[in-house]
C-alpha positions as semicolon CSV with decimal commas, in nm:
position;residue;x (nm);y (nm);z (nm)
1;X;6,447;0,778;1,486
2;X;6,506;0,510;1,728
3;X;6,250;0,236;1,796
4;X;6,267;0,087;2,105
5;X;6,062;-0,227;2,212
6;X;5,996;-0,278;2,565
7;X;5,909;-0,632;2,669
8;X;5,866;-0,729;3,050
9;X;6,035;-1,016;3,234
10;X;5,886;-1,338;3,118
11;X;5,707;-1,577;3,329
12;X;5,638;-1,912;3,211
13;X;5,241;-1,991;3,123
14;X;5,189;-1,617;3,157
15;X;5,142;-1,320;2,898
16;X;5,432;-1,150;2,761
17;X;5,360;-0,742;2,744
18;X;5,560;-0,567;2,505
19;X;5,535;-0,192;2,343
20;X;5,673;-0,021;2,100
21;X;5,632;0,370;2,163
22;X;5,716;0,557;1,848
23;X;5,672;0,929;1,815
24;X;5,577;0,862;1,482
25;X;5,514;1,168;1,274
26;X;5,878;1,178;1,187
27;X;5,873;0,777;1,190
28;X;5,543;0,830;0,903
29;X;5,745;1,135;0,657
30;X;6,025;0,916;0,637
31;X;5,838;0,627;0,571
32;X;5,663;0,822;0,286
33;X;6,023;0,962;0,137
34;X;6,180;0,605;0,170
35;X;5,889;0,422;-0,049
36;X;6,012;0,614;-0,325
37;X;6,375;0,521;-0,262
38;X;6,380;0,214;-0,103
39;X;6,633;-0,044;-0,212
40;X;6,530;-0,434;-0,251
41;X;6,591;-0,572;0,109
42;X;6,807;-0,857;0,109
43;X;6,679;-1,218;0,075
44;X;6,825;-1,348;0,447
45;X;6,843;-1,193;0,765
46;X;7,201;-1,319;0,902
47;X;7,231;-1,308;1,228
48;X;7,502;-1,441;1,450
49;X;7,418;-1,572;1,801
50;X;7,744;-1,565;2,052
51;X;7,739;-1,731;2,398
52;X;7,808;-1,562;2,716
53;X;8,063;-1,696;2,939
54;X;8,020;-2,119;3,007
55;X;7,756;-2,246;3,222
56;X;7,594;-1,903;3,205
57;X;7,257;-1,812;3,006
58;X;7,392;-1,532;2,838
59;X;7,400;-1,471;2,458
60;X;7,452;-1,167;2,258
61;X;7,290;-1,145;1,903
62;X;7,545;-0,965;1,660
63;X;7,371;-0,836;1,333
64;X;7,669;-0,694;1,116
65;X;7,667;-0,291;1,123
66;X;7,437;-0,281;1,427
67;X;7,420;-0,235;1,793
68;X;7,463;-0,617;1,972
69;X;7,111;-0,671;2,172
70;X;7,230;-0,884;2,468
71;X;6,973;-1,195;2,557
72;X;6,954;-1,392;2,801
73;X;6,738;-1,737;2,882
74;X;6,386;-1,654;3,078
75;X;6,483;-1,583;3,457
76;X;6,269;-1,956;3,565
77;X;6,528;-2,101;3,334
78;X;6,858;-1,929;3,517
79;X;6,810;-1,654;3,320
80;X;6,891;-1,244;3,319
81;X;6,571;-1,045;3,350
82;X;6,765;-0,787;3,251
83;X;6,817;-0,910;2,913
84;X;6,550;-1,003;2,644
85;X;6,466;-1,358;2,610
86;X;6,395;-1,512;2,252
87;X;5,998;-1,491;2,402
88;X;6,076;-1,118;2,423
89;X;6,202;-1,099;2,107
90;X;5,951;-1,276;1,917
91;X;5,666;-1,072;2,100
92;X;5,850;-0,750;2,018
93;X;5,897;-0,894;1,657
94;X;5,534;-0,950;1,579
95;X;5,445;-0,596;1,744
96;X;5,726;-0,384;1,575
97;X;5,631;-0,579;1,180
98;X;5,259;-0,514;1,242
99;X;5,350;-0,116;1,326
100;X;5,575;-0,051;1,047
101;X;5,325;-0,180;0,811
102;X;5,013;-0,001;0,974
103;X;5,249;0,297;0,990
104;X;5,348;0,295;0,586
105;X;4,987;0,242;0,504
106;X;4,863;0,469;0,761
107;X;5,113;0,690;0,541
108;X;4,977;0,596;0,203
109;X;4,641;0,716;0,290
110;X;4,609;1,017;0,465
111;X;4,618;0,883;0,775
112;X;4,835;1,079;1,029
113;X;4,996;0,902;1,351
114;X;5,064;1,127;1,626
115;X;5,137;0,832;1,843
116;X;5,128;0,502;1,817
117;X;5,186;0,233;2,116
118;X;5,145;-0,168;2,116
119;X;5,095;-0,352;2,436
120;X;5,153;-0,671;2,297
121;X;5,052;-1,012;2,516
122;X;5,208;-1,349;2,403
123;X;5,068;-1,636;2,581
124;X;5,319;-1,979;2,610
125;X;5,142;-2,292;2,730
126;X;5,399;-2,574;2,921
127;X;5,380;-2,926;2,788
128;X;5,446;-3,182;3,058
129;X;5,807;-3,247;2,904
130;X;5,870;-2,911;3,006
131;X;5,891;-2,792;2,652
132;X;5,681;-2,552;2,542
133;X;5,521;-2,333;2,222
134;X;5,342;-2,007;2,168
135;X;4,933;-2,039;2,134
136;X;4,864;-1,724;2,079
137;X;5,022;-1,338;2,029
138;X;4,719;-1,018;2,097
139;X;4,845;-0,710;1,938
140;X;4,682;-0,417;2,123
141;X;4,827;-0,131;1,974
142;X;4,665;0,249;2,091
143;X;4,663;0,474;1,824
144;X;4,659;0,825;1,838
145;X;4,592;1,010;1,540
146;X;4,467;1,388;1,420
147;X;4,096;1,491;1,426
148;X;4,103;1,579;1,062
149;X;4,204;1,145;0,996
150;X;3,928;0,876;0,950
151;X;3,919;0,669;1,260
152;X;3,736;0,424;1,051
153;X;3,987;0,367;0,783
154;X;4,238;0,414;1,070
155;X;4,076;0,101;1,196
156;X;4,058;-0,110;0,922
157;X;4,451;-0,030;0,805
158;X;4,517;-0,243;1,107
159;X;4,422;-0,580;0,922
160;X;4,559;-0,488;0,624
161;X;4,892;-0,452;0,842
162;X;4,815;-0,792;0,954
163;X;4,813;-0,939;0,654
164;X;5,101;-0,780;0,481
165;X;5,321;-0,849;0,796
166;X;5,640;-1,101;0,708
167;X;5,657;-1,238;1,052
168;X;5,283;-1,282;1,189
169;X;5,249;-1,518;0,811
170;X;5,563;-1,713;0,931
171;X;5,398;-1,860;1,256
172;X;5,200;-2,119;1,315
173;X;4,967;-1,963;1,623
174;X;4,706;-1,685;1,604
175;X;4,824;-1,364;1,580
176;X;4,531;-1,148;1,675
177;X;4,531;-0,695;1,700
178;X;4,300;-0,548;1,926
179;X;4,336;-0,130;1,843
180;X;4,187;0,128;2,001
181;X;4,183;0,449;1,780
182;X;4,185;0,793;1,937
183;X;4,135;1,093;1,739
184;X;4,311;1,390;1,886
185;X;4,119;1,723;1,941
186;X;4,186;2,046;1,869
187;X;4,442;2,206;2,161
């Protein structure tokens, strides 16, 4: 099953909204047969960044035995806005760790996804150097799942995803998740 982020064109100052549609019933049974046959992941994550051509802000990120994602700078800093930006990257990257979680556990306990959607908002603030950091990421993930599930325990999976996430622990601004929860009727 394919997961594919979607992150629009940055703008300095202003939220970055990302999502991460899964059809995730098939996403949830193979999360459930893979806990039982999961190997260790490895310790690192290597990850080789390659320039585009000179003067150009153009970068590919090569993982080894995976598709290249091509990057690009943010288009106020002569950049693609056809390409994802590290901001778009790290926005998708907090949304994408916080779903596989809430998806396994959502898994664990009887919980079943029928859709699941994050419009995640990442909000950078502009120092007068013109560098500038991350203050805060809002995970607002919609969640779609049968009648027969808890919404309640549906709900509360979400900070337990939260906590257990590797990459919302390894920042240093607020990470917040916002859910809605519907329960889907009969058809």
């Amino acid at each position: 099953m394919d997961l594919v982020p979607r992150v629009s064109s940055v703008r300095r100052d202003a939220p970055l909204v990302g999502a991460a549609p899964v059809a995730a019933l098939g996403l949830v049974a193979a999360l459930a047969a893979c806990d039982r046959a999961a190997p260790p992941a490895p310790p690192l994550a290597k990850v080789l960044v390659v320039p585009g051509k000179p003067m150009e802000s153009l970068l590919y990120i090569k993982v080894a035995g995976k598709p290249d994602i091509a990057g690009s700078s943010d288009p106020c800093f002569r950049g693609d806005a056809a390409r994802h930006s590290p901001e778009d990257l790290l926005v998708s990257s907090l949304s994408t760790c916080h779903m596989l979680w809430y998806l396994h556990l959502c898994a664990v306990n009887g919980i079943c996804v029928v859709e699941y959607q994050d419009d995640a908002e990442g909000t950078l603030q502009e120092a007068k150097d013109g560098s500038g950091a991350f203050v805060n990421v809002l995970l607002k993930p919609t969640v779609t799942i049968t009648e027969s599930s808890s919404q309640t325990r549906a709900q509360e999976l979400h900070v337990d995803a939260h906590r257990f996430c590797f990459i919302a622990k390894s920042v240093n601004f607020p990470v917040e998740c916002a859910a809605t929860i519907i329960a889907m009727g009969p058809k």
